[in-house]
VOGU-3710 file (C-alpha; in Angstrom, 3 decimals, decimal comma):
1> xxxxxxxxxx> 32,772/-6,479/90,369  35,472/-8,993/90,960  38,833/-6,708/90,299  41,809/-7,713/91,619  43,640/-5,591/94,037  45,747/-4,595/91,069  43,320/-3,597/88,659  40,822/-2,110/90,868  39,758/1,765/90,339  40,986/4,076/92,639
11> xxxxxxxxxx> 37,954/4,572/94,049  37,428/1,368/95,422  39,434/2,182/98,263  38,673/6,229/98,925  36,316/7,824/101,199  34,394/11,156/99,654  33,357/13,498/102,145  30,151/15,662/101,386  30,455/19,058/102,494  26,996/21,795/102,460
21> xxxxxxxxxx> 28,777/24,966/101,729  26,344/27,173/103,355  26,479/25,715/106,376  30,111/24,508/106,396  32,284/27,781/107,537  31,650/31,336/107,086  34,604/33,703/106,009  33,209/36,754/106,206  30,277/36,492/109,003  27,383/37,333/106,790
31> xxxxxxxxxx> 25,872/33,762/108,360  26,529/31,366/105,629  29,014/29,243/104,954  31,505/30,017/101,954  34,136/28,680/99,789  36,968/30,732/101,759  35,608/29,346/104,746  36,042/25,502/103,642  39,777/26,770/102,599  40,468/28,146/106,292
41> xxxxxxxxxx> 39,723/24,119/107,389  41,120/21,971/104,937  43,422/20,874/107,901  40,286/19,273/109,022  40,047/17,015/106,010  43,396/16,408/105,389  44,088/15,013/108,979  40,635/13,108/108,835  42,499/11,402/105,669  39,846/11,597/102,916
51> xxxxxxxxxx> 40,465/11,255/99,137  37,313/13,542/97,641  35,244/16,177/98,431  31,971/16,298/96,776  30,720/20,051/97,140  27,091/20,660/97,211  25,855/23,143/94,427  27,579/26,782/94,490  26,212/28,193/91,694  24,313/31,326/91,023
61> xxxxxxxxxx> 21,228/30,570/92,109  18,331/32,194/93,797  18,143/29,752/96,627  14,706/28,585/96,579  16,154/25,375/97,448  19,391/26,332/98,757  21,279/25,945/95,176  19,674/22,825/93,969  17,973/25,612/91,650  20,697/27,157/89,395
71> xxxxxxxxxx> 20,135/30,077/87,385  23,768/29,663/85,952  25,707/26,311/85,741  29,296/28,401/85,313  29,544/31,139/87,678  29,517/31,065/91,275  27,053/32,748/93,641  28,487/35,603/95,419  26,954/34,482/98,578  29,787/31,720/98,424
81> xxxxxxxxxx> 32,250/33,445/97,060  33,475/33,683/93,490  35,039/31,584/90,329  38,926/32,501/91,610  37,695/31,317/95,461  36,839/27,923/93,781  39,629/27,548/91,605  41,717/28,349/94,816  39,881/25,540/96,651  40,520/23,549/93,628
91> xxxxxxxxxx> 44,223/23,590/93,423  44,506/23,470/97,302  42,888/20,034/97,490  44,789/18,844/94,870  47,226/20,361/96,385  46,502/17,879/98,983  45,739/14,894/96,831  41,916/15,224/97,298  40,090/15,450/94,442  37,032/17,670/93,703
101> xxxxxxxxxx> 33,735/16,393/92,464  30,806/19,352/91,682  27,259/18,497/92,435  25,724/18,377/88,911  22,159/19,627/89,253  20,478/18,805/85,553  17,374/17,005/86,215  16,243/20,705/86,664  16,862/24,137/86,394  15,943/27,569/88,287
111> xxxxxxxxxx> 13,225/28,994/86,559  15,384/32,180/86,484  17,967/30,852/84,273  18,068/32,169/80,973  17,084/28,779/79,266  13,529/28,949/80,931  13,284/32,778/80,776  13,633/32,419/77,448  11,016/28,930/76,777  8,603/30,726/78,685
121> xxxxxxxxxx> 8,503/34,477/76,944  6,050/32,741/74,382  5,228/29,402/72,316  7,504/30,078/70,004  10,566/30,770/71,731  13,161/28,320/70,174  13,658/27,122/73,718  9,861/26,468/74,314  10,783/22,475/73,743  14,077/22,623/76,540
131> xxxxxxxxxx> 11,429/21,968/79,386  8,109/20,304/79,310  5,064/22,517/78,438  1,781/21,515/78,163  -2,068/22,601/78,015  -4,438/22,523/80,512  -6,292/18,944/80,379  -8,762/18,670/77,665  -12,584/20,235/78,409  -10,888/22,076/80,959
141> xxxxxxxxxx> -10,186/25,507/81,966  -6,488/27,002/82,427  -5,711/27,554/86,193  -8,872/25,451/87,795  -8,865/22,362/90,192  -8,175/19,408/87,953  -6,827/21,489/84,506  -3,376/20,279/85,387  -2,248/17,990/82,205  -1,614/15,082/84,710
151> xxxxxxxxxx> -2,337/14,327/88,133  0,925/13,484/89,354  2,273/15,234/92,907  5,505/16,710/93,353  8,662/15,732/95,685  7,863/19,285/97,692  4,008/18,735/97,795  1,179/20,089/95,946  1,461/18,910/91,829  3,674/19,002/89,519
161> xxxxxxxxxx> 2,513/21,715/87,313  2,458/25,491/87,973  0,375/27,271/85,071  2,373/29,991/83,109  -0,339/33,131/82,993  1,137/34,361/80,132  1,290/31,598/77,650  -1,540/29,623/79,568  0,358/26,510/79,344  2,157/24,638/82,405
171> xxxxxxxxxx> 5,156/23,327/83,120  6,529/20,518/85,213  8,517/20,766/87,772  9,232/17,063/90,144  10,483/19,503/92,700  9,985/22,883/93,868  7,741/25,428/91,378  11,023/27,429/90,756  12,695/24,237/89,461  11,290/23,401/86,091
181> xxxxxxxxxx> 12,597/20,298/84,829  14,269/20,440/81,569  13,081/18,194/78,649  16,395/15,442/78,381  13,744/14,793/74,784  15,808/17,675/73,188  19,301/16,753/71,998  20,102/20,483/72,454  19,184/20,253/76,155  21,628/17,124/76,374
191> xxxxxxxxxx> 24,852/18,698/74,475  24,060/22,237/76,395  24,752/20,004/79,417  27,667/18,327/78,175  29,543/21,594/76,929  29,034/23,056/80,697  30,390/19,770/82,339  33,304/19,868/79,547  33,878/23,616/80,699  34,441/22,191/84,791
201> xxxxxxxxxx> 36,605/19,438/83,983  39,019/21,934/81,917  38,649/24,066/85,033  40,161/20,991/87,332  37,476/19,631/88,842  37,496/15,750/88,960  34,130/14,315/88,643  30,268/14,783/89,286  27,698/13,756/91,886  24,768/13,272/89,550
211> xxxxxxxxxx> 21,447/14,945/91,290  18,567/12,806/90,907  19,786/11,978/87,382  17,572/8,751/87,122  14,964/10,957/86,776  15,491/12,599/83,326  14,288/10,026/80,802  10,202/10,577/81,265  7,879/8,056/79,546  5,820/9,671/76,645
221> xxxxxxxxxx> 3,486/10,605/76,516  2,716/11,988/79,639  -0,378/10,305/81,672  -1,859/10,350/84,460  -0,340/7,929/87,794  -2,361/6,166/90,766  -3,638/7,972/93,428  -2,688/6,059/96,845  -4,339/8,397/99,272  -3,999/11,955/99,305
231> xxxxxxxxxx> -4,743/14,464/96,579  -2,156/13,683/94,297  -1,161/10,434/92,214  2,666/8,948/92,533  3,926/9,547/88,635  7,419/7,499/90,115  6,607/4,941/87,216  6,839/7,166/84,562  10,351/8,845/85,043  12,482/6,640/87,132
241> xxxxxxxxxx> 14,753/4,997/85,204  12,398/5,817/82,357  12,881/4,111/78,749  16,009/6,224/77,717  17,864/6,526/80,693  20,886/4,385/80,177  20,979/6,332/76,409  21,759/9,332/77,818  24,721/8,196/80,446  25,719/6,327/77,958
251> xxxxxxxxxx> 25,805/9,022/75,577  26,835/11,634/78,427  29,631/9,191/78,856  31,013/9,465/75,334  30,619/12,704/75,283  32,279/14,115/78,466  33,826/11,519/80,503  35,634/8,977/77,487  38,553/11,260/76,817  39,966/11,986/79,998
261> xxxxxxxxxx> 41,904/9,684/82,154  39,926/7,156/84,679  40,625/9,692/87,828  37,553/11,047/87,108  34,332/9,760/89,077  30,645/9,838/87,745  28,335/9,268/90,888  24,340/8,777/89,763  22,279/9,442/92,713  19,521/7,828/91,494
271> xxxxxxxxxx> 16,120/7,613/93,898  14,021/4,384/93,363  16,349/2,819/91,648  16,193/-1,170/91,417  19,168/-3,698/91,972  18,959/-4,840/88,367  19,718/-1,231/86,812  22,254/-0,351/89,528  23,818/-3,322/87,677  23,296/-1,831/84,541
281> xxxxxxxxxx> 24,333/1,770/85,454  27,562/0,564/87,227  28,522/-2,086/84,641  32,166/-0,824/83,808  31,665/-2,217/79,961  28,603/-0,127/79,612  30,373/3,592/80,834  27,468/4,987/82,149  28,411/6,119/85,622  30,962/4,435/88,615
291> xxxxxxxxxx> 28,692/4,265/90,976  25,157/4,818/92,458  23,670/6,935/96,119  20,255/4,830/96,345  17,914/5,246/99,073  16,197/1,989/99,815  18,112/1,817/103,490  16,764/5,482/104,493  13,445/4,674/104,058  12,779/1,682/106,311
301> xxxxxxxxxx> 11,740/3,881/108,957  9,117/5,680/106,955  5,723/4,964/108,145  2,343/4,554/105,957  2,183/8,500/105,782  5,887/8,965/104,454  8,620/10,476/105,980  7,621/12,330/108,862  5,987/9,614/109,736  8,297/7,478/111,718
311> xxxxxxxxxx> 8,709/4,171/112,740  11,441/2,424/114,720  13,914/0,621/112,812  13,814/-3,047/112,435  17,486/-3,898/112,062  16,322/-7,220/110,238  14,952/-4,865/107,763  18,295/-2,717/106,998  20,408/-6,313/107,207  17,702/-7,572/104,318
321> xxxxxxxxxx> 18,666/-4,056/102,627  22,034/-3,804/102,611  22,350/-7,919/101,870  20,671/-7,150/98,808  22,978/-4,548/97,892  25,554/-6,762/98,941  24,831/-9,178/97,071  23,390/-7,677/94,078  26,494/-5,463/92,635  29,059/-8,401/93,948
331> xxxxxxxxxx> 30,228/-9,749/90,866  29,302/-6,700/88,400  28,618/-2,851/89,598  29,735/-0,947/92,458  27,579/1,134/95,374  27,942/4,273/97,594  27,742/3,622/101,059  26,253/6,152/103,307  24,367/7,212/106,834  24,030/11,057/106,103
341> xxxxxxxxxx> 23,429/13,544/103,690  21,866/16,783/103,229  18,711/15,585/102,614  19,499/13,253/105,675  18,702/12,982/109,241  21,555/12,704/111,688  22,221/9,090/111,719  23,433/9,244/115,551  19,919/10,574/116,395  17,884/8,288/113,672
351> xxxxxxxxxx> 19,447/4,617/114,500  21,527/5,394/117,386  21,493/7,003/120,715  22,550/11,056/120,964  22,158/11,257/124,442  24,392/8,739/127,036  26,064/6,274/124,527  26,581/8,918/121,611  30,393/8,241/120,809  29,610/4,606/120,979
361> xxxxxxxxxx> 26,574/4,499/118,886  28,099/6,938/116,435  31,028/4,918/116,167  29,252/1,732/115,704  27,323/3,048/112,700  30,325/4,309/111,297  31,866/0,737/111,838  29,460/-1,022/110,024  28,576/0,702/107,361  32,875/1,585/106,231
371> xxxxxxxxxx> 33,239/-2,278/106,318  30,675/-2,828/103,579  31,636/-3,259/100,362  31,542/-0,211/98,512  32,582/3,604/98,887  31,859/5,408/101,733  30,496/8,624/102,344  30,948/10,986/105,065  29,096/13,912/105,733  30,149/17,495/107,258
381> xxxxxxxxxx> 29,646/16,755/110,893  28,758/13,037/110,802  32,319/12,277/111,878  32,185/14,413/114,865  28,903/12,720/115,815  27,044/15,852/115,126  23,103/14,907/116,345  19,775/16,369/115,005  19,070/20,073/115,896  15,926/19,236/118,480
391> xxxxxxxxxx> 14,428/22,075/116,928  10,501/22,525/119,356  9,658/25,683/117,197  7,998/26,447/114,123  9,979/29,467/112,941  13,445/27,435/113,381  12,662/25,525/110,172  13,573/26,505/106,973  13,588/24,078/104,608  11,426/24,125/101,617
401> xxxxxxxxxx> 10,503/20,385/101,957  9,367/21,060/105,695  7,507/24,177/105,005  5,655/22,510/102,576  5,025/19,369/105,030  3,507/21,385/107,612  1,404/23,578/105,583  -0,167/20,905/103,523  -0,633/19,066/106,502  -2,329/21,976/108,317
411> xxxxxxxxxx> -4,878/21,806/105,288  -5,472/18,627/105,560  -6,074/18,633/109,592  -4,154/15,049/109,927  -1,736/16,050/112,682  -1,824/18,132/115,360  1,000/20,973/115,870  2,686/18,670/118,295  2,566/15,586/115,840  3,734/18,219/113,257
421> xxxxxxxxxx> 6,803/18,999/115,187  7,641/15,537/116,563  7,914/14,632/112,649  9,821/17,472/111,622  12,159/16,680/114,746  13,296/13,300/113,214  13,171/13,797/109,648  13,259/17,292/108,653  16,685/18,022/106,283  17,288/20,838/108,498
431> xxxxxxxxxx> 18,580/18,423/110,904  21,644/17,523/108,733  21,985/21,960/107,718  22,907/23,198/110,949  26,111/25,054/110,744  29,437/22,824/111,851  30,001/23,156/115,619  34,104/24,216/115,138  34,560/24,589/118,838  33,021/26,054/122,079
441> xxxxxxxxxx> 32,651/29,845/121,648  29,718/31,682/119,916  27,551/30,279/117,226  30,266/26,764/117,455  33,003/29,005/115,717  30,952/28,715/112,054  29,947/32,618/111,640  30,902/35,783/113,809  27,424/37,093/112,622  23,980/35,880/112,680
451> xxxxxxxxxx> 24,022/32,353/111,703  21,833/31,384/108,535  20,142/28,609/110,935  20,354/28,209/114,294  23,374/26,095/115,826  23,110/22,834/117,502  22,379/23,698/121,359  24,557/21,151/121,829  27,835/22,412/120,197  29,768/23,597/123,527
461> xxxxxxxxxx> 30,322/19,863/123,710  30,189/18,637/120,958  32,631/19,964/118,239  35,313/19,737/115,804  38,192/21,368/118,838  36,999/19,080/121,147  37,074/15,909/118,785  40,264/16,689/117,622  41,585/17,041/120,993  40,413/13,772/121,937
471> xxxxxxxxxx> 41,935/10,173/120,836  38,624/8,516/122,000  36,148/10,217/119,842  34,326/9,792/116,505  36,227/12,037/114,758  39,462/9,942/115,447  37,538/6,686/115,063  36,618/7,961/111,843  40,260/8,321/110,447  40,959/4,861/111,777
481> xxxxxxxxxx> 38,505/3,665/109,778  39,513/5,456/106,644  43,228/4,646/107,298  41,614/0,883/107,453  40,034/1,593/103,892  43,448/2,845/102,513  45,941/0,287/103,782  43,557/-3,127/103,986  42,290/-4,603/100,507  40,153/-7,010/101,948
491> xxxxxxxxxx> 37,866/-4,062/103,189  37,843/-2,900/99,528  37,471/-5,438/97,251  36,719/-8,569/99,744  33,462/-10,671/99,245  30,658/-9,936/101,771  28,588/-12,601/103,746  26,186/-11,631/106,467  25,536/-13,261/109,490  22,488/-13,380/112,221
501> xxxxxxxxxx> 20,630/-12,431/109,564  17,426/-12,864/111,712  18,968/-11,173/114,988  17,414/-7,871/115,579  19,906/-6,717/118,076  23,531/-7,499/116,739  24,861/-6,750/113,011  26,874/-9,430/112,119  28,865/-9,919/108,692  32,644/-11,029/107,237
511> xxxxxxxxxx> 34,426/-9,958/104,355  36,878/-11,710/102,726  40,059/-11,625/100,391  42,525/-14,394/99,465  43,530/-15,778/102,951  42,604/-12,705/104,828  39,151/-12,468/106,279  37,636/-10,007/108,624  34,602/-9,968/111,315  32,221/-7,261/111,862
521> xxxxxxxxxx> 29,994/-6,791/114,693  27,617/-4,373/115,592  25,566/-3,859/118,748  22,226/-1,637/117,958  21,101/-1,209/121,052  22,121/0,004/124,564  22,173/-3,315/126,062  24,603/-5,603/126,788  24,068/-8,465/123,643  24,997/-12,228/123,454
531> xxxxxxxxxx> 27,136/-12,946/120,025  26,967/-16,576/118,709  28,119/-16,481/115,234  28,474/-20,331/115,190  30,989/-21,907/112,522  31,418/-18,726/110,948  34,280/-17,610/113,296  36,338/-19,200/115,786  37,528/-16,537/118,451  40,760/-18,454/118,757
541> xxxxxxxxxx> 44,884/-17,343/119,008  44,305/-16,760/114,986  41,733/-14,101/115,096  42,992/-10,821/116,535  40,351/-7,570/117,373  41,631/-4,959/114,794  39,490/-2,084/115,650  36,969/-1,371/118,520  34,829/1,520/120,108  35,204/0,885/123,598
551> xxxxxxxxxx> 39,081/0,748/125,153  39,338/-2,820/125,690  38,573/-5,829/124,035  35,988/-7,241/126,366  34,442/-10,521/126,309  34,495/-13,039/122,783  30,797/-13,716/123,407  29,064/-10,649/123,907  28,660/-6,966/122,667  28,577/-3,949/125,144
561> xxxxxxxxxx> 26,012/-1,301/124,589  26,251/0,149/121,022  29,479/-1,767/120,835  31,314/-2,350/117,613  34,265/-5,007/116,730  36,580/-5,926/114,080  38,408/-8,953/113,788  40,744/-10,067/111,064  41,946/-13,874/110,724  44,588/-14,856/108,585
571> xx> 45,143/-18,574/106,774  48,844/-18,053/106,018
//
């Protein structure tokens, strides 16, 4: 979108950090994180200089999937705390000038929320239509192998459709059995949504992270997808970014977002979703949402059997990636930039090194991925260069996608329990849910009780005192480059060309705006590089090195293991 540095939202130039409450800080040593733990460290955002915190759900919920099942949109769940904790942590940030945006978990609901307790106590409950119900396949019986009404499989393994003994109907559910997905089909489903999202902005909260929200609009009727190996088809086609999508942002726009002032942000994380609709989506003249979280750059080191099936990064691959991005929303639509998440692995163990060049590689990443165009996104522990958990047992995982992994793939007799683990090692979202490592004495600081998972072994090293304490480290790399973000438009609104596209060592790119231009260089590997960028720069008395990882400037023509550079010329 081509705003000028005067018109341009505020958002353009903020960086949200994401924080996991339940494995953020615990208050009161029950194990899992809380919201009066996040208010005994907001000196740990405010001096790390971000503008929003997006908090994952806190809810009442029964945890099946650690609150992305919610059995009540407004109330909190006294495992976090309680509605005055969060209106507490509400005017404190603001307090601050950080703003608050709620996870907004809709695709879906627990299947012990009143809505589906009620569609499913008979066929004609008037809620029956809120969620999708169906019979069992025609000429078949309720309950056996091949009844379900389509053959698609769920994100968490296993189908889509869990048979109701009562009623003997089934419902769908994308996700986990206990998260039935509610049927966007309904206008009553839709306003019931709205009037709960009205009800949080009155509170003071500023915005909404949109959880899978792409996925809401299904194509109907419902029919059956391909089958690409395995036991279950892919339905993707028929609910991502099905046919009435952009009606309902559009109309959840009008409804909840068009009266209050622009401060607000509307985030659609939106999996699968194409170039040409983030256009669409992101289109300020349409008002469906600000921005998008797609996930085309963490899958390119999926194998052929998904996830926990790794391969190696080709960084040709992410540079083709994030070009397209790049590229794609320059001149209408805005993206979400991002390494980690809680559905992430640690990016410092995934594409760098977390052993010898840690602080450099983390550094790096975070160097080339803040000087995109586009908002950035920190994680809880990312800026501290927090690594995965190197879990080697069994019983240390917990997380419903993972359990599922490994016991479908025990069925199946694909991997052995060493292949199992190596998988879960990389990939598993339990990597990114270990608690914060606060500093060096028991359980990292996070709980004085039993943690909820285990901590990091790693954390007598590697933690937030230690960071702090420390001018060389990620953490204050990390508020260098979200000082940059503030105080530079160019790294805001400038246009993006990348360079080397075809190098698969050194990530190469400049931004520009007006007579300011900027050089970005990135080393991805732990050997020493060559950097020939040709015409594109001249390393001359006009080009000065405005940020680095390593404490020196070192050579003009070549990159130092996981090394990372920026440059900044000026015409005038």
């Amino acid at each position: 979108m081509s705003w000028t540095v005067d018109d341009a939202p505020w958002w353009t130039k903020a960086v949200v950090y994401q924080i996991y409450p339940r494995s953020f800080a615990d208050s009161d040593g029950d194990g899992i994180g809380d919201i009066p733990g996040i208010l005994q460290h907001l000196d740990h955002l405010v001096e790390l200089g971000v503008d929003v915190v997006w908090l994952s759900p806190v809810y009442s919920s029964p945890q099946d999937d650690n609150g992305y099942d919610i059995s009540d949109y407004q109330d909190v769940d006294p495992v976090f705390g309680t509605l005055d904790d969060l209106d507490e942590l509400i005017g404190a940030l603001h307090a601050h000038g950080i703003r608050l945006v709620m996870d907004l978990v809709v695709n879906h609901t627990s299947d012990e929320h009143p809505w589906f307790v009620d569609s499913r106590s008979g066929k004609d409950s008037e809620k029956r239509d809120w969620y999708w119900w169906r019979p069992a396949r025609p000429g078949t019986e309720p309950g056996q192998p091949g009844a379900e009404p389509t053959n698609w499989g769920s994100f968490f393994s296993g189908p889509v459709w869990e048979l109701d003994e009562e009623t003997q109907e089934y419902y769908l559910h994308l996700f986990s059995r206990k998260q039935p997905d509610l049927n966007w089909e309904n206008p009553q489903v839709r306003h019931a949504v709205y009037d709960m999202m009205r009800w949080w902005l009155a509170r003071g909260v500023d915005g909404f992270r949109m959880d899978v929200i792409n996925l809401v609009s299904k194509e109907v009727p419902l029919r059956d997808g391909v089958v690409h190996g395995g036991l279950w088809a892919d339905g993707s086609p028929f609910y991502t970014c099905g046919p009435r999508i952009h009606e309902f942002l559009a109309e959840m726009h009008r409804e909840v977002f068009a009266d209050h002032p622009e401060q607000l942000l509307a985030v659609g994380e939106m999996p699968g979703v194409t170039i040409e609709d983030a256009r669409l989506f992101t289109d300020p003249a349409r008002a469906e949402v600000d921005m998008v979280f797609q996930f085309e750059h963490v899958g390119l080191d999926h194998g052929p059997g998904g996830k926990f099936d790794t391969r190696p990064l080709r960084l040709t691959d992410l540079k083709t990636s994030f070009g397209r991005w790049q590229s794609g929303l320059a001149d209408a639509g805005w993206n979400s930039l991002y390494w980690d998440n809680h559905d992430q692995p640690r990016i410092v163990s995934r594409f760098g090194d977390d052993g010898v060049y840690r602080r450099e590689s983390a550094t790096m990443l975070a160097t080339v991925l803040h000087l995109h165009r586009g908002t950035p996104y920190v994680y809880q522990g990312e800026e501290l260069g927090m690594t995965n958990a190197h879990f080697t047992r069994f019983e240390d995982y917990q997380d419903i996608e993972s359990l599922r992994h490994i016991s479908e793939a025990r069925a199946r007799g694909h991997s052995t329990d060493d292949e199992l683990l190596e998988g879960l090692a990389r990939m598993s979202r339990d990597n990114a849910r270990t608690p914060v490592q606060w500093d060096a004495s028991e359980h990292a600081g996070f709980t004085t009780g039993t943690p909820w998972l285990p901590v990091n072994a790693n954390y007598p090293t590697v933690n937030a005192e230690a960071e702090r304490a420390d001018p060389r480290s990620v953490f204050h790399h990390y508020r260098r480059l979200v000082a940059l973000r503030h105080e530079d438009p160019v790294v805001a609104l400038g246009d993006f060309t990348m360079l080397l596209p075809d190098d698969e060592h050194v990530y190469a790119f400049t931004r520009r705006l007006g007579d300011e231009s900027l050089l970005v260089l990135g080393n991805f590997t732990g050997d020493e590089q060559t950097v020939d960028v040709g015409d594109a720069w001249a390393f001359d008395e006009g080009s000065t090195l405005l940020l680095g990882n390593y404490d020196d400037a070192g050579a003009a023509g070549s990159l130092r293991p996981w090394e990372a550079r920026v440059y900044r010329r000026s015409t005038t």
